[in-house]
One Martini backbone bead per residue (centre of mass of N, CA, C, O) as a GRO file, in nm:
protein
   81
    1UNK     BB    1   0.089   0.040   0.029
    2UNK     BB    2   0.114   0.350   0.012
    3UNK     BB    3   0.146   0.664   0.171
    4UNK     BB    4  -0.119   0.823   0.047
    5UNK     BB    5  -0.314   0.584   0.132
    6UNK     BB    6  -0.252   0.580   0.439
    7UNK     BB    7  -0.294   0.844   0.511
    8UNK     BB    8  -0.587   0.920   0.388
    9UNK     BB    9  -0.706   0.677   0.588
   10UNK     BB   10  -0.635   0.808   0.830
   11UNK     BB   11  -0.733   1.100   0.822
   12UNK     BB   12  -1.059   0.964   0.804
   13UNK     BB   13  -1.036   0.824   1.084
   14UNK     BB   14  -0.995   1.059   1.279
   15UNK     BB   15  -1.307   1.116   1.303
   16UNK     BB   16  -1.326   0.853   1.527
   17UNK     BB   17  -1.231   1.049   1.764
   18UNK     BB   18  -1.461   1.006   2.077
   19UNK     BB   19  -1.639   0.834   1.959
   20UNK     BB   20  -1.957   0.659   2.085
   21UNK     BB   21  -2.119   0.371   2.144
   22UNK     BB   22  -2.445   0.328   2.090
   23UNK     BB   23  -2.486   0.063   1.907
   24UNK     BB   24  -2.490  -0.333   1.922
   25UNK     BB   25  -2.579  -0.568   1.624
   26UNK     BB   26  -2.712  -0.715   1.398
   27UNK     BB   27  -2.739  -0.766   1.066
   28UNK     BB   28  -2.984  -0.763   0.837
   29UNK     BB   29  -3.105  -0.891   0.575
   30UNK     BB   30  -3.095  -0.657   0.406
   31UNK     BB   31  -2.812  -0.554   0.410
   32UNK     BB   32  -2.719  -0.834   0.302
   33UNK     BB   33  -2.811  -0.756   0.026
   34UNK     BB   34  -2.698  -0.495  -0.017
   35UNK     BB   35  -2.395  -0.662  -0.002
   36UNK     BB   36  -2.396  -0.942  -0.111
   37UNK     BB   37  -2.381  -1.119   0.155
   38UNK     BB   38  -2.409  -1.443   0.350
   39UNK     BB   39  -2.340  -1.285   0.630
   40UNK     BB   40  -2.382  -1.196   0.959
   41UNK     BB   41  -2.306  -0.945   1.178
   42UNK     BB   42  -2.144  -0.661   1.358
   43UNK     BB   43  -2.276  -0.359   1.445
   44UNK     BB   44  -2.139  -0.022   1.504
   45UNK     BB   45  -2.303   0.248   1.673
   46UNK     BB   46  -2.237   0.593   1.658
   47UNK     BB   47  -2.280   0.925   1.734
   48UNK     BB   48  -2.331   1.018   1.422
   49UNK     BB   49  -2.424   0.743   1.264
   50UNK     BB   50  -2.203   0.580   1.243
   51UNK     BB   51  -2.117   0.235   1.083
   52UNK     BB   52  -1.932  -0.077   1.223
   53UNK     BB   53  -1.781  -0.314   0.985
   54UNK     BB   54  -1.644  -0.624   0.924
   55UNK     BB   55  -1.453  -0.768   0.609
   56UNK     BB   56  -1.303  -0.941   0.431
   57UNK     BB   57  -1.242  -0.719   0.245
   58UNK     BB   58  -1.185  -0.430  -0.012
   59UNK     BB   59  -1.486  -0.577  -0.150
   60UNK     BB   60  -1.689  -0.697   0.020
   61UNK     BB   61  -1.748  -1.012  -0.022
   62UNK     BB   62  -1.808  -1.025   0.313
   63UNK     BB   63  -1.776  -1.094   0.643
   64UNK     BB   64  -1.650  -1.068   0.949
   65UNK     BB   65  -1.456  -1.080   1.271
   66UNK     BB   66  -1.470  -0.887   1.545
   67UNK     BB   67  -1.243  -0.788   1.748
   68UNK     BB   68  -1.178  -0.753   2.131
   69UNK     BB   69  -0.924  -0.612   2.304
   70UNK     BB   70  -0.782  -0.563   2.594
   71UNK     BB   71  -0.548  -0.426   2.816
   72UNK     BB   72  -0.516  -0.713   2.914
   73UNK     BB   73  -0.594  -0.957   2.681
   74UNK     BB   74  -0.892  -0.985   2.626
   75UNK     BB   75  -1.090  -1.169   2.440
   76UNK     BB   76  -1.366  -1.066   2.167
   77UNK     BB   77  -1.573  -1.230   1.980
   78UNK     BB   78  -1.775  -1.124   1.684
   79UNK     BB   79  -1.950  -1.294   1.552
   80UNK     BB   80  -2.046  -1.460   1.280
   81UNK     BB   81  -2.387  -1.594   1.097
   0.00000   0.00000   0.00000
C-alpha cells in the first residue's frame, strides 16, 4: 500500500476519535441483501450515525469477525452468524 494511501485512510480515519459507541446490533437480512454478502455480522453504531461493521476484504466480498481486546489481553470475538 502506498504511503498517500494510507495517509489518506489514517486521516479519515481520525473523524472516528472521540466518538461513542451507541448501539451494537447484527446486521438485518435487507443490509445483507444490499451488500450481496452470506453472513450477518455485528454492527457498531457510533453517536454521529457512523455504523462499523467488517468485511472480509477491500472489496466486501464478505462480513468477518470483529476482535475486541482489552488491555489485559482479554478477547472478545464478535462472530458472524
Amino acid at each position: 500500500m502506498s504511503q498517500t494511501l494510507e495517509k489518506r485512510i489514517l486521516r479519515e480515519a481520525q473523524g472516528l476519535v472521540g466518538l461513542q459507541i451507541t448501539g451494537v446490533r447484527y446486521m438485518t437480512p435487507s443490509e445483507r441483501q444490499q451488500l450481496f454478502v452470506d453472513h450477518r455480522c455485528v454492527v457498531l453504531t457510533l453517536s454521529d450515525g457512523t455504523e462499523l461493521y467488517p468485511v472480509a476484504d477491500d472489496e466486501e466480498n464478505d462480513v468477518g469477525v470483529l476482535i475486541a481486546r482489552s488491555p489485559d489481553g482479554h478477547e472478545t470475538h464478535l462472530s458472524y452468524l
